[in-house]
Structure formats: structure tokens, C-alpha cells
C-alpha positions in Angstrom: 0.0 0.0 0.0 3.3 2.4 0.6 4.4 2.1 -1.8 1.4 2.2 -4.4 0.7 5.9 -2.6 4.2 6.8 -3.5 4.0 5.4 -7.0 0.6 7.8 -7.4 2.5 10.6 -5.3 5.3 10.7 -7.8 3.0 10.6 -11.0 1.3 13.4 -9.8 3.8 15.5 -9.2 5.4 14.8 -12.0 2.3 15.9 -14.2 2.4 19.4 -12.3 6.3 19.8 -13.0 5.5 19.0 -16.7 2.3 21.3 -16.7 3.8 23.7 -15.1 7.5 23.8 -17.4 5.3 24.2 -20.2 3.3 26.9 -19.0 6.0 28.9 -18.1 7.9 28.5 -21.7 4.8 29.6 -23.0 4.6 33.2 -21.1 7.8 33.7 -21.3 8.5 32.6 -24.7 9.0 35.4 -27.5 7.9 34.1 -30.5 4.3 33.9 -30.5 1.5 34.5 -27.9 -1.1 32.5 -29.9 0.5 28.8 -29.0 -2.7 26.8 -29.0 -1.4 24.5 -25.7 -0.6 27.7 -24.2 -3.2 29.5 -24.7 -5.6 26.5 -23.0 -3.0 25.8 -19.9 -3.1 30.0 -19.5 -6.6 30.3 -19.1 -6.7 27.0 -17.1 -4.4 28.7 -14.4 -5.9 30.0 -11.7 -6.4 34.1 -11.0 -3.5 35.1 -10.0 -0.9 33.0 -12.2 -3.3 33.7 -15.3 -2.9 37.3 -14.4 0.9 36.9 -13.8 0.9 34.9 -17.6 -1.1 37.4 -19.0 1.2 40.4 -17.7 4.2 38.6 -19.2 3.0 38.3 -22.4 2.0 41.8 -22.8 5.2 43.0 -21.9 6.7 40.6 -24.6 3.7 41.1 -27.1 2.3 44.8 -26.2 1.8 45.4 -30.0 -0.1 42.2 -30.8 -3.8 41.3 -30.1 -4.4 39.5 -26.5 -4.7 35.5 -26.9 -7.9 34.1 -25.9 -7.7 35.0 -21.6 -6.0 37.7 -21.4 -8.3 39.8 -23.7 -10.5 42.5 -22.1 -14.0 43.8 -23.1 -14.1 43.8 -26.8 -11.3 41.4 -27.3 -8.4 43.9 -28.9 -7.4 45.1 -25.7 -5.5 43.3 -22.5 -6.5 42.4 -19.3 
């Protein structure tokens, strides 16, 4: 029974590490804010780290329209 809860322990934290890597390559990245996985793990997050996400790519992509999350009102402004 140990070690079955360790086995399920381990798996789940490794699916937060890998969630969570790839969230962060997409806000930080500088190549394109409309990645379709980023985009959907973005708006997943909650309120503050969508927020914090959100922030980061408009400081990389001021100029560009706000992916799907980060869009306020009308959709061609950000959050």
C-alpha cells in the first residue's frame, strides 16, 4: 500500500512539474503568444498566475492582439 501511494505521489507530481515547465515557456517565450497548448493551460491557471501569464505576455507582445484569456472587453485590448 506504501508504496502504491508513493508510486501515485510521484505521478502526480510529476504531471504538475511537466504542466507547469510548459506553462511557463509559453509566457515567457518570445515568439508567438497564440500557441494553441498555451493558450488553454493559460486560461486553465488560476487568477493570480493567469494574471501573472497574461502580464508577461504583454510585456513581450504589447503590440499584438491578447490571446484568448487575457483579452479585455471587446477582445483587442488586454487584461
Amino acid at each position: 500500500m506504501k508504496k502504491l501511494v508513493r508510486l501515485l505521489l510521484t505521478i502526480a507530481i510529476a504531471f504538475v512539474v511537466v504542466i507547469g515547465f510548459r506553462w511557463y515557456r509559453y509566457v515567457t517565450n518570445t515568439d508567438s503568444p497564440y500557441d494553441e497548448v498555451g493558450i488553454t493551460l493559460n486560461t486553465s491557471m488560476p487568477g493570480p498566475l493567469n494574471a501573472w501569464g497574461c502580464a508577461k505576455l504583454k510585456e513581450t507582445f504589447s503590440g499584438a492582439l491578447p490571446p484568448h484569456g487575457c483579452a479585455a472587453g471587446n477582445g483587442t485590448q488586454w487584461k
